[in-house]
N, C-alpha and C positions, 0 to 999 in steps of 0.2 A: 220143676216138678219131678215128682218119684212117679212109679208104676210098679205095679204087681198083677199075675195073671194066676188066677183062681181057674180050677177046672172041676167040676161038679157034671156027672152024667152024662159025659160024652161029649160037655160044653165046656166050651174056654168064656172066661169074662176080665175084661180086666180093669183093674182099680186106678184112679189118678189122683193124686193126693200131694201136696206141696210139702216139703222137706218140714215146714213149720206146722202143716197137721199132724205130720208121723210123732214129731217131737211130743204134742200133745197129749195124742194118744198114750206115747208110751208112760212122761209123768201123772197122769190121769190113771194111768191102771185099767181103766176102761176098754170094752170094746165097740164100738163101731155095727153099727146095725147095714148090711150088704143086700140090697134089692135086688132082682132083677125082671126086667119084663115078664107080664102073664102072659103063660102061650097059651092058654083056653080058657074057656067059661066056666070051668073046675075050681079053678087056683082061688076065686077071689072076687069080688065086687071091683074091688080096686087095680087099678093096669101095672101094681109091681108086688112082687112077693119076695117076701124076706125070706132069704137064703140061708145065709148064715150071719158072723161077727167076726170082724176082723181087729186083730189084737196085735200092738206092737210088743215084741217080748225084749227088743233088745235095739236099742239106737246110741251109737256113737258119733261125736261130731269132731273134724279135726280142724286145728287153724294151720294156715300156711304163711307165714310169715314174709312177707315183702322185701325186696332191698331196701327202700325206707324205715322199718320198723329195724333192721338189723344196723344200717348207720347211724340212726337215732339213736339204740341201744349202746351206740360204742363202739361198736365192732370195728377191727383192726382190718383195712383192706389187706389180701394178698394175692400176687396177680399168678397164674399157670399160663404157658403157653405151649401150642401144639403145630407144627411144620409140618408142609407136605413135602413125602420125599417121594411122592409116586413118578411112574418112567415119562406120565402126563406132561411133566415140565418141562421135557425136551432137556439132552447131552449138556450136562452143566459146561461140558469145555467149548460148547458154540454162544457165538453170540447171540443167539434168537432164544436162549434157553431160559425161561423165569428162574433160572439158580446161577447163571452166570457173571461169574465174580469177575467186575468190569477192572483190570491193572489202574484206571484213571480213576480209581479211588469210589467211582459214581454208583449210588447205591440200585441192587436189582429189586423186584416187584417186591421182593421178600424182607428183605432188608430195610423199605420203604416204611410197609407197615411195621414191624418192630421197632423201629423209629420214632415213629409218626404217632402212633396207639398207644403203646410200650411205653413209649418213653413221658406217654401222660401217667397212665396208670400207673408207674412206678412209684411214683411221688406221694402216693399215699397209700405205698406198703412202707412202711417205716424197714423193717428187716431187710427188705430187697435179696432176700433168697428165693429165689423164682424159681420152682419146678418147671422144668422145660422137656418137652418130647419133641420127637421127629416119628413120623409114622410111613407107613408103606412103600418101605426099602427094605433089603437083605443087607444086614452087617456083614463083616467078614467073615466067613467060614460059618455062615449060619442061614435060618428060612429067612422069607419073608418076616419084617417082626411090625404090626398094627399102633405100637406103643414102646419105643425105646429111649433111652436114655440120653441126651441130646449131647450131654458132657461125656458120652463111654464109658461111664462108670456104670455097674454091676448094681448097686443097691440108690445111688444120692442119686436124684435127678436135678437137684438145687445145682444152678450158678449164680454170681454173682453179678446182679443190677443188670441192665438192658446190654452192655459191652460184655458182658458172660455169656450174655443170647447170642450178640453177634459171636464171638469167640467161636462157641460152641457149634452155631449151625453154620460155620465153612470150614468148621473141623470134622463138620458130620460129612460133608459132601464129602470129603475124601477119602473118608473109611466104610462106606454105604455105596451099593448100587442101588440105585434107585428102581423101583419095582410097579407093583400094586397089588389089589385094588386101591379104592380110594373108602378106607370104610373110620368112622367114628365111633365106633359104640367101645370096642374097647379103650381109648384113650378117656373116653366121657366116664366110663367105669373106673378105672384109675385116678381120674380129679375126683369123684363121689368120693372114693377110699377117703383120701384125702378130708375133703370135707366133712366126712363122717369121724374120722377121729378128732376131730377138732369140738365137737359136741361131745363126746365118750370123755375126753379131759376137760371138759367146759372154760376150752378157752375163745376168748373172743374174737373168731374168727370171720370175715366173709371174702370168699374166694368169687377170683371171674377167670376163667378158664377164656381166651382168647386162641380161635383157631384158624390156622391159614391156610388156605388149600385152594387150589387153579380147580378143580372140579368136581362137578356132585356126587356124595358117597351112593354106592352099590348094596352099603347093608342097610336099607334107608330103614325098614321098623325096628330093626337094633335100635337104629341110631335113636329114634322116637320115642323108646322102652328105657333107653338108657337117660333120656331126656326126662323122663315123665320120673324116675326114679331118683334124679339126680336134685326135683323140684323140693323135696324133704328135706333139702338140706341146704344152708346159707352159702348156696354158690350160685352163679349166674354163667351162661354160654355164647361168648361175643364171637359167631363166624365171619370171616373174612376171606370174600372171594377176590384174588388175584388172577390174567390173565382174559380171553373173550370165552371161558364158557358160559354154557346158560344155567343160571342159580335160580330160574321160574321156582322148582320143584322146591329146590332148598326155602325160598323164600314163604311157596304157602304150607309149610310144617310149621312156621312158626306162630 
């Protein structure tokens, strides 16, 4: 249902009308005859007195398009993914650390899911150039950066197939200190980009943004905003919590 609150004389009233009468109203052209209660024995025989008419001048409807209606369509999957590098993980050189690159080849929390995830999704991105970020670390000789480059390159975030992820994220551990916070909106804003010019060139694209992170973001209605804006466009938000925090929070945003 819609609403609208009408103020006449020092009164508020307000109107409740289902999205399929406004629609009416406004192909009809018509207006809508607005009652409201008789406050005295002046107004009227009758217990309601017409106020005014309420006229819709202007209704737009928008569709939002599902992941089914876009792999139905054809759509070419392509997978993004996004690394926590906050100081949360614990000193990658201990063994207690979720980034600690075990010498016995044995994969860590991180490594797991890129693996385990990754390594399905890939399979039906035909290109396998994957955008990959690592977020809430200090590169060298710079801030804190929310959204960097996971390969260290300046402009491509692409590497290549799930062993370019690997590559690249315990190539990141050694040239990053790991920092914080833990915030998502700008990387979520960076895959939109993404997905947005993929409509701008009309190519058939749909993206899934896959994110790993040991704990709840900080900028959580960023993250919300950037979620709700990211809905407009053929991409989808697969998070994945590694390590014992508590993802309560994260879990009822969705």
């Amino acid at each position: 249902n819609a609403s609208t609150s009408v103020a006449m004389a020092n009164m508020t009233y307000k109107i409740v009308k289902s999205v399929a009468d406004l629609e009416n109203l406004y192909h009809s052209g018509n207006g809508e005859n607005f009652f409201v209660p008789a406050s005295n024995a002046h107004d009227c025989h009758s217990m309601e007195v017409l106020k005014s008419q309420v006229y819709v001048e202007k209704y737009l409807e928008n569709s939002r398009h599902t992941f089914i209606d876009y792999i139905s369509a054809g759509c070419q999957l392509n997978l993004m993914v996004a690394i926590d590098y906050t100081a949360s993980n614990g000193n990658p050189r201990l063994p207690d650390s979720l980034h600690y690159i075990d010498p016995s080849g044995r994969p860590n929390a991180y490594q797991r899911v890129i693996l385990e995830i990754g390594d399905i999704l890939q399979y039906y991105d035909p290109a396998k150039r994957i955008p990959s970020w690592g977020y809430g670390a200090r590169p060298i000789d710079g801030p804190v950066s929310h959204c960097f480059n996971l390969n260290g390159s300046t402009y491509q975030p692409e590497v290549e197939g799930i062993q370019g992820i690997m590559s690249a994220y315990i190539s990141a551990l050694r040239n990053v200190s790991l920092a914080g916070p833990t915030l998502f909106g700008p990387l979520i804003s960076t895959a939109t980009a993404i997905a947005s010019q993929s409509l701008t060139s009309n190519q058939q694209k749909y993206f899934i943004l896959l994110i790993v992170t040991d704990g709840v973001v900080t900028d959580f209605q960023e993250t919300i905003d950037a979620i709700i804006k990211a809905s407009d466009f053929p991409m989808s938000i697969v998070v994945v919590g590694v390590g014992g925090a508590d993802f309560k929070e994260m879990e009822d945003s969705n």
